[in-house]
C-alpha positions in Angstrom: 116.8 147.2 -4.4 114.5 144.4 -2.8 110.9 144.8 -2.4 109.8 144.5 0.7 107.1 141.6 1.1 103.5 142.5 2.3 102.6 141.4 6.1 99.8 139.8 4.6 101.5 137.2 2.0 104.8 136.9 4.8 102.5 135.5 7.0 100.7 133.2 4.4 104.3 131.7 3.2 105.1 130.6 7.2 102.0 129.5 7.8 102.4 127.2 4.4 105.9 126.3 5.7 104.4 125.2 9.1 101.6 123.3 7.5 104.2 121.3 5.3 106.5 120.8 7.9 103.5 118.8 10.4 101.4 117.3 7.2 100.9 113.8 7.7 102.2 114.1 11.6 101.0 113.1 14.9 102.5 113.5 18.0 102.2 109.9 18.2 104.6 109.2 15.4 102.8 107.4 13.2 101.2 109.5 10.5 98.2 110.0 8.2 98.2 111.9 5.1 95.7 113.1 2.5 95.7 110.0 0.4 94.1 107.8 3.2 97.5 106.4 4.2 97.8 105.7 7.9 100.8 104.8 9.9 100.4 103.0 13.1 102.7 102.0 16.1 102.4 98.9 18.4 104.0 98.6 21.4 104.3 95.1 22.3 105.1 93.9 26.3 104.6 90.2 25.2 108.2 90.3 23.8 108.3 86.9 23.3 106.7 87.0 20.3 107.8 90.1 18.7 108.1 88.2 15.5 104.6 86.6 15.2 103.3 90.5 15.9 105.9 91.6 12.9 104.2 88.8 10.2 100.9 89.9 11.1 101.8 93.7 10.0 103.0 92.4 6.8 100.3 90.0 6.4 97.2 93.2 7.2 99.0 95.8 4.9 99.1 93.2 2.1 95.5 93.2 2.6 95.1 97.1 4.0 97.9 98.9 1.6 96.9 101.7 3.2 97.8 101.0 6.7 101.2 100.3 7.6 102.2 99.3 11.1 105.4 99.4 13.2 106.6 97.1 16.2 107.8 99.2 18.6 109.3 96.0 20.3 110.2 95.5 24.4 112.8 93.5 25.9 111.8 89.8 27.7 111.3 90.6 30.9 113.4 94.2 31.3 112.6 97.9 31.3 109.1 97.8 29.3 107.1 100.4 31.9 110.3 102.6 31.8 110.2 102.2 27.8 106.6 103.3 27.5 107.2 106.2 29.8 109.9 107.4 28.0 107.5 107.7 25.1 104.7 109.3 26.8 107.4 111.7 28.3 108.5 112.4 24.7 105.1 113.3 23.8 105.6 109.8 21.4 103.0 107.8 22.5 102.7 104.6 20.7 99.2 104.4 18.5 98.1 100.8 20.0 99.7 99.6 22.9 99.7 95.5 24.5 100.1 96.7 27.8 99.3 94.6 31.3 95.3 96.1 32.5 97.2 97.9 35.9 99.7 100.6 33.4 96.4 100.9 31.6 94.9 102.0 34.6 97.7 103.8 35.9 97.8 105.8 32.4 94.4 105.3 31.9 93.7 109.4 30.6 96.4 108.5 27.9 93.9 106.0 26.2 90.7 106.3 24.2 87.6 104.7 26.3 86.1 102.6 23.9 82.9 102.5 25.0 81.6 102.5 21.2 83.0 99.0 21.2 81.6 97.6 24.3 78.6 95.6 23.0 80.5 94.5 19.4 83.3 93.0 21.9 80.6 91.5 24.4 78.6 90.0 21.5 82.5 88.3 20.1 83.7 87.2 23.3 83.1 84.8 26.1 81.0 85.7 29.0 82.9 87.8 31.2 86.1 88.8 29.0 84.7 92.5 28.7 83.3 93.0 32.0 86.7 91.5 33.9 88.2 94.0 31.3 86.9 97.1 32.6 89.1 99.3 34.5 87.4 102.3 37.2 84.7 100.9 35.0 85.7 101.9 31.5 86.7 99.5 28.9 89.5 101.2 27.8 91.5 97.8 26.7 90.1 95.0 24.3 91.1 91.8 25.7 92.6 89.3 23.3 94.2 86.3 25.0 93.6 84.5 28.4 95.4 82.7 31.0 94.0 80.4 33.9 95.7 78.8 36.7 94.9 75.9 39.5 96.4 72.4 40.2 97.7 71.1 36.7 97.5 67.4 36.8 99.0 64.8 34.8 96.6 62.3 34.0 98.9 59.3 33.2 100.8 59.7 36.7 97.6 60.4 38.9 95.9 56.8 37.5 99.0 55.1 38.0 99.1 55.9 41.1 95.4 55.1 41.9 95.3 52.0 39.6 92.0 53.1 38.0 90.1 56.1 35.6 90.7 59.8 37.5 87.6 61.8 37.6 89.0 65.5 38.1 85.0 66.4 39.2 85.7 64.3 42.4 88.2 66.2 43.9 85.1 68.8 45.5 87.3 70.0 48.8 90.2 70.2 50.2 90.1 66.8 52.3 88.9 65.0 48.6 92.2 66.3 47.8 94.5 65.5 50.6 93.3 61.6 50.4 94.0 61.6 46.7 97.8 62.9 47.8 97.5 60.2 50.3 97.0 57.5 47.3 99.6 59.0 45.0 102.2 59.0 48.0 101.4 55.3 48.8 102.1 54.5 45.0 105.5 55.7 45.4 105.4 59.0 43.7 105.3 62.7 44.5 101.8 63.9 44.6 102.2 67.6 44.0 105.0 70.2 42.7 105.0 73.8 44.3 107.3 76.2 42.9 109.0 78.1 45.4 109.0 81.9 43.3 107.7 84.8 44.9 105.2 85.4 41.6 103.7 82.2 42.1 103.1 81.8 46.1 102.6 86.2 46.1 100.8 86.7 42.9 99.2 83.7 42.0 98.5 81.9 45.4 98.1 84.4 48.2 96.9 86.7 46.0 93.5 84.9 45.6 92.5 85.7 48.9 91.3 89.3 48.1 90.0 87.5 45.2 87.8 85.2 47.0 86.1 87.4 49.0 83.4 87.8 46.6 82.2 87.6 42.9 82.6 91.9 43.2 85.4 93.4 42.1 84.6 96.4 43.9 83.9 94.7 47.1 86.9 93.3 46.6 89.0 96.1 46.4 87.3 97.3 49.8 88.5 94.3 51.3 92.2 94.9 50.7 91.4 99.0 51.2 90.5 97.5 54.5 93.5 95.4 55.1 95.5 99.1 54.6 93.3 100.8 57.3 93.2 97.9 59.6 89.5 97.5 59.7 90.0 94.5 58.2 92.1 91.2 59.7 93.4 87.8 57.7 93.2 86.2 61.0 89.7 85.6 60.9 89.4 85.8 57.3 87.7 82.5 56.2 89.0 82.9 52.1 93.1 83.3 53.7 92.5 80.7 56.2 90.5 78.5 53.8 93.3 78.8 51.4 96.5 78.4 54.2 94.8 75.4 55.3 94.8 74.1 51.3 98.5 75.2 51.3 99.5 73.2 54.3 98.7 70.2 52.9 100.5 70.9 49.2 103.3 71.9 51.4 103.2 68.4 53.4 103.4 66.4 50.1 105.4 68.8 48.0 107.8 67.4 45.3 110.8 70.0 46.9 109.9 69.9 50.4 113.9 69.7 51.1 114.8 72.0 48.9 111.1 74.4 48.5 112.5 77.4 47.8 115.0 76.6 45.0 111.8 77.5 42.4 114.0 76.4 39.1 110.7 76.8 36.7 112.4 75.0 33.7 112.5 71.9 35.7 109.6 72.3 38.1 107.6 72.5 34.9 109.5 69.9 33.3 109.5 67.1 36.0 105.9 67.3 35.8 105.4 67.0 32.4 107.2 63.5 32.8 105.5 62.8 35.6 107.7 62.8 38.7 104.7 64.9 40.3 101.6 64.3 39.7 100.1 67.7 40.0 101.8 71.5 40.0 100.4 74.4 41.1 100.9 76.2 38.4 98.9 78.3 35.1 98.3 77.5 31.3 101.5 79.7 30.7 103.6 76.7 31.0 102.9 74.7 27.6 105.6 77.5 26.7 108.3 74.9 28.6 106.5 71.3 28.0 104.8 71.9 25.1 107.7 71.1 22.8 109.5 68.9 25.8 110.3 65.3 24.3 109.8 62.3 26.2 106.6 64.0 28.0 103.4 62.5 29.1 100.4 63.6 26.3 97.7 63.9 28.8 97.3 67.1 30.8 94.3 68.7 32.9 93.3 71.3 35.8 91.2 70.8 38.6 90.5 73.9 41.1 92.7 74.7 44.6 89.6 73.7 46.9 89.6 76.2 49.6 87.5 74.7 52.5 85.8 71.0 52.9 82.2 72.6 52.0 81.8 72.0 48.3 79.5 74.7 47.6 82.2 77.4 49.0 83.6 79.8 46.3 86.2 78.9 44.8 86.2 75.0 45.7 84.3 74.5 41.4 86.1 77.7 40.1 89.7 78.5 38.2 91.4 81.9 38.5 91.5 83.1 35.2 92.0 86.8 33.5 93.0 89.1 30.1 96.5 89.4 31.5 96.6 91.8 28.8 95.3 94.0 26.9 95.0 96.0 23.7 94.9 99.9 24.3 94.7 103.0 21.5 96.3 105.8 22.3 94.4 109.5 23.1 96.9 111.6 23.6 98.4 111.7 20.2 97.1 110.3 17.8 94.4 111.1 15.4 91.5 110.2 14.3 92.3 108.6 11.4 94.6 106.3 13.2 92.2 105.4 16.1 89.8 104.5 13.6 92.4 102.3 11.7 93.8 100.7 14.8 90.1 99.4 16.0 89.5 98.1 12.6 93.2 96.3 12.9 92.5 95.1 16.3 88.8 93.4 15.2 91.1 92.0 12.5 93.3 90.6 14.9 91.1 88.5 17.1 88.6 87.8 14.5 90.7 86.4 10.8 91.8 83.4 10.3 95.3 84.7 10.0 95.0 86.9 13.4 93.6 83.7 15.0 96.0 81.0 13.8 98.8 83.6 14.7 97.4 83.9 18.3 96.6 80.6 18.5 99.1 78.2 16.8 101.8 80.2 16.3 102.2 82.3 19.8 100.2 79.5 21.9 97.9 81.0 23.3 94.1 81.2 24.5 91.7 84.1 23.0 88.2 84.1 25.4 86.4 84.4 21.8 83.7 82.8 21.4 84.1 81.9 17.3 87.9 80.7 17.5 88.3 78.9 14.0 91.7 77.4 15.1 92.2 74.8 17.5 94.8 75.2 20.2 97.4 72.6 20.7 97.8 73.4 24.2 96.1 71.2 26.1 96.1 72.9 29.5 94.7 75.9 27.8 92.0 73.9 26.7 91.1 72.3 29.7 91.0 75.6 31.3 88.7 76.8 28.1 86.3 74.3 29.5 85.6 76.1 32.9 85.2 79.2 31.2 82.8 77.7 29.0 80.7 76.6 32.3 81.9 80.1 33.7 83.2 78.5 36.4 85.8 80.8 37.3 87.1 83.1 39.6 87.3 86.8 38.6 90.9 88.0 39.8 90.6 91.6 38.4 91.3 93.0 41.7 95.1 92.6 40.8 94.9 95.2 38.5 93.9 97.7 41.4 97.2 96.1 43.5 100.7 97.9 44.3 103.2 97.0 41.7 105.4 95.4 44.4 102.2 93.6 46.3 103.3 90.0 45.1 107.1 90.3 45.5 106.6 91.6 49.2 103.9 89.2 50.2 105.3 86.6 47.9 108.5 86.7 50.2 106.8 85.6 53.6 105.2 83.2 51.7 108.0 82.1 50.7 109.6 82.4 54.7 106.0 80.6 55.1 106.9 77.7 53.0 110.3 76.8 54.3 109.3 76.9 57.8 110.8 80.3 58.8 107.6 81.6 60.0 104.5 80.4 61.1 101.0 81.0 59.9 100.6 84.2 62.8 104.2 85.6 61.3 102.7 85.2 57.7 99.5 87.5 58.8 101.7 90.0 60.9 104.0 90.3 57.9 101.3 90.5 55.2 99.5 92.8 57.1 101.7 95.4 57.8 102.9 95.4 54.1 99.2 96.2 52.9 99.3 98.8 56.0 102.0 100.4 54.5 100.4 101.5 51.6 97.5 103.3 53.2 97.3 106.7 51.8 99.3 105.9 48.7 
């Protein structure tokens, strides 16, 4: 006959099952156990270099045997929001995740503020890298590369053109610059190369109107909250008309003015880099195409888009530049074993000599660090170092606030804009009622 089991002790034996089934479990699948061992998760949105990310893992736990980290890697370009929602929906959130600052925002109760970090990370980076960080105010991302755009030039072909030394300091407003396209057309050669994609004239051009209303992101924001409730108007908006009057004349002495909209960025980037245009509006980004190009020129630099003919106008010395993304630990799942583990990684990351050549040399990019050991072979990216150095730049955080379709609806009538469909009138009329479609959203 079998004895029956006290209440008492059948309750002790499940809860020891339970307790042995979730040991060394978080809901954000990477675990912690007893012995100090931590696992972490990294989701990774810069797919391009998955690998580089993969090293470094091997590279820390060689030096952290305690801490082991997984790639949870994304596609190029495909399905990397849906991904991370599926593992929020899963309740699988990944432990650190190197996400664009507008899904941190959007998730933004998923993720540990990181207030506690603030002033180590203001006291490592460059001026402004935390405050154009913050999101609703929080730093809830740690910023660990940079990108800044304007009009690339290509020193060899711009004094060829003008017989004589180019001084990128004397291009101080938009009429400086239309009689240096003047010189460059004279010489025979194409002064400027627009690329006809709706990310570049949406994003990246139009979309520094609502940054150039102020220094303020917040004002800022109230400008384009304004545009959606119609109290505000581009039509007599000096920064948008300031700016259309700059992109008339790039338009007039384009590189593809037959063919503007055919935006192939392979060889937009690539005719420059040889020299069949002497500048290109365009961002840091593209040493990724002409860095390893043979047969380029050596010499590249960026001057600002001048926005009016008054030199001391914002935005006529300044470069947009930004933390196009950032580095985010997880709050919803994880413990804090791993939180404390993944800051300690992340400080690793921007601050070793092996997390800095990796960034650097190996992924090409820019950190906004102040002590960067390793020097950068991408000479855009350094030239655009050197306005943030002066911090002269423009603060473009207002993007993060923006609809995820703002620059691919506006970036089409620009793009109508460009190849003469509408005029500047149809441009406003069509802008504005796409920002007056998202009122109330």
């Amino acid at each position: 006959m079998l004895k029956k089991v006290a209440p008492w002790l059948a309750l002790l034996l499940i809860l020891s099952l339970l307790a042995a089934c979730s040991q060394g479990k978080g809901k954000s699948g990477a675990s912690s156990d007893a012995n100090g061992e931590v696992k972490l998760t990294f989701f990774n949105t810069s797919a391009e270099v998955n690998s580089v990310f993969e090293k470094l893992f091997e590279t820390y736990h060689e030096q952290n045997p305690k801490v082991t980290i997984e790639l949870i890697p994304t596609p190029i370009g495909g399905a990397q929001l849906e991904k991370f929602q599926s593992l929020l929906a899963s309740n699988n959130p990944p432990t650190i995740s190197n996400l664009d600052p507008g899904t941190i925002l959007q998730y933004k109760d998923k993720f540990l503020d990181l207030d506690s970090e603030k002033s180590k990370y203001e006291g490592l980076t460059k001026a402004g890298a935390v405050e154009n960080a913050l999101l609703d105010g929080k730093f809830l991302g740690i910023p660990w590369t940079a990108q800044g755009y304007g009009l690339l030039y290509n020193k060899r072909a711009v004094e060829e053109a003008i017989g004589g030394t180019f001084d990128p300091a004397s291009i101080k407003t938009r009429d400086d610059l239309e009689a240096l396209f003047q010189k460059i057309q004279a010489a025979g050669k194409a002064p400027v190369m627009l690329h006809g994609a709706d990310w570049s004239l949406g994003a990246h051009y139009l979309g520094l109107t609502y940054s150039l209303q102020s220094k303020d992101v917040d004002t800022n924001l109230k400008f384009v909250k304004g545009l959606e409730d119609g109290t505000q108007s581009l039509a007599n908006n000096a920064a948008f008309n300031g700016l259309m009057d700059t992109f008339d004349v790039l338009k007039k002495y384009n590189a593809r003015s037959k063919d503007p909209l055919t935006a192939d960025y392979n060889k937009d980037s690539s005719d420059f880099a040889k020299g069949n245009a002497a500048f290109y509006f365009m961002g840091d980004w593209t040493w990724a195409v002409i860095g390893s190009l043979q047969g380029r020129d050596q010499d590249f630099g960026v001057i600002p888009v001048p926005i009016s003919n008054n030199p001391a106008d914002y935005g006529n010395t300044q470069i947009a530049y930004s933390e196009p993304k950032l580095l985010a630990i997880d709050n919803s799942g994880s413990s804090p074993a791993q939180q404390e583990a993944a800051k300690k990684f992340i400080e690793w990351l921007v601050t070793s000599d092996q997390g800095q050549k990796a960034i650097v040399s190996d992924m090409g990019l820019a950190l906004p660090y102040k002590d960067v050991k390793v020097k950068s072979t991408n000479v855009i990216s350094n030239a655009v170092n050197e306005y943030v150095d002066q911090e002269k730049t423009i603060n473009i955080g207002v993007i993060n606030y923006l609809p995820q379709d703002y620059w691919a609806k506006t970036g089409a009538s620009m793009q109508k804009y460009l190849a003469n469909v509408i005029d500047r009138q149809g441009l406003i009329d069509e802008v504005q009622a796409y920002w007056k479609s998202q009122a109330g959203k």
